[in-house]
GUTI-511110 format. One record per residue (C-alpha): x, y, z; residue in three letters; residue number from 0; chain. Coordinates in Angstrom, 1 decimal, padded with zeros to 4 digits, m for minus. Layout:
REC      u      v      w resn resi chain
REC      X      Y      Z  ALA  NUM     A
...
This chain:
REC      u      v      w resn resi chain
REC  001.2  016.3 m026.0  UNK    0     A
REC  002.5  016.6 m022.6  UNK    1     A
REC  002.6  013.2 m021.8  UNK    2     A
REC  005.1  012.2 m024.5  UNK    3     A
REC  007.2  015.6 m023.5  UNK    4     A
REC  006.9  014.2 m019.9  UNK    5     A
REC  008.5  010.9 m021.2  UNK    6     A
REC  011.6  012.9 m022.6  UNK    7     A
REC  012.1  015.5 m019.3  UNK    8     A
REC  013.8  014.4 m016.6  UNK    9     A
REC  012.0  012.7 m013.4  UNK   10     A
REC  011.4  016.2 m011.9  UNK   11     A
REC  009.6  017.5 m015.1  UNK   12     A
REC  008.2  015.1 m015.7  UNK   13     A
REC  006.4  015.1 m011.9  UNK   14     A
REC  005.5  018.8 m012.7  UNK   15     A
REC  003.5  017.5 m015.5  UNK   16     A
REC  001.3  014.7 m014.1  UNK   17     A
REC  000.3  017.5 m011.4  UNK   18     A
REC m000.5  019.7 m014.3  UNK   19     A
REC m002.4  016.7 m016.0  UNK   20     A
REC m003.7  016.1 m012.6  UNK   21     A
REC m005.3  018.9 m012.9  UNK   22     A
REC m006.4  019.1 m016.5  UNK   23     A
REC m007.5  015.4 m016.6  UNK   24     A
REC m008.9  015.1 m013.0  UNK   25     A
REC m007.8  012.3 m012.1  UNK   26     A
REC m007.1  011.4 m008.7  UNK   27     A
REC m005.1  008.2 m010.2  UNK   28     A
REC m002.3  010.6 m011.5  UNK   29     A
REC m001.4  011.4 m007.8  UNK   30     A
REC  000.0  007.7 m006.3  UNK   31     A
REC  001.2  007.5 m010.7  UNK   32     A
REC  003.5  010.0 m009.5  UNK   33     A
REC  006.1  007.0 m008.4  UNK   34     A
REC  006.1  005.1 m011.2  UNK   35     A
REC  008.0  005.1 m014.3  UNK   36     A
REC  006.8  007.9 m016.7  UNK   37     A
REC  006.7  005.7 m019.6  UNK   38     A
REC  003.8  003.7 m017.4  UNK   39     A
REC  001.9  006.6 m017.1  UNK   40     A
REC  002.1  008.1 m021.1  UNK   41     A
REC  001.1  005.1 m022.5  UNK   42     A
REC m002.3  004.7 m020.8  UNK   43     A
REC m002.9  008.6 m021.4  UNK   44     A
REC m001.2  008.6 m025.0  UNK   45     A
């Protein structure tokens, strides 16, 4: 749900959302994520 949202927002949205899913996932991984392309990050999550 938020992942593939995060995918379509900007970079800056889409930063506010892997903190969010930091949070609501837990997982420490999310935080050095952060720099990568978003479309890295939704796919593994997705």
């Amino acid at each position: 749900m938020i992942y593939g949202y995060a995918r379509v927002s900007t970079a800056a949205r889409s930063r506010l959302k892997k903190l969010m899913a930091k949070l609501i996932a837990g997982d420490v991984v999310v935080i050095p994520a952060v720099g990568v392309p978003p479309g890295n990050i939704v796919r593994p999550y997705a």
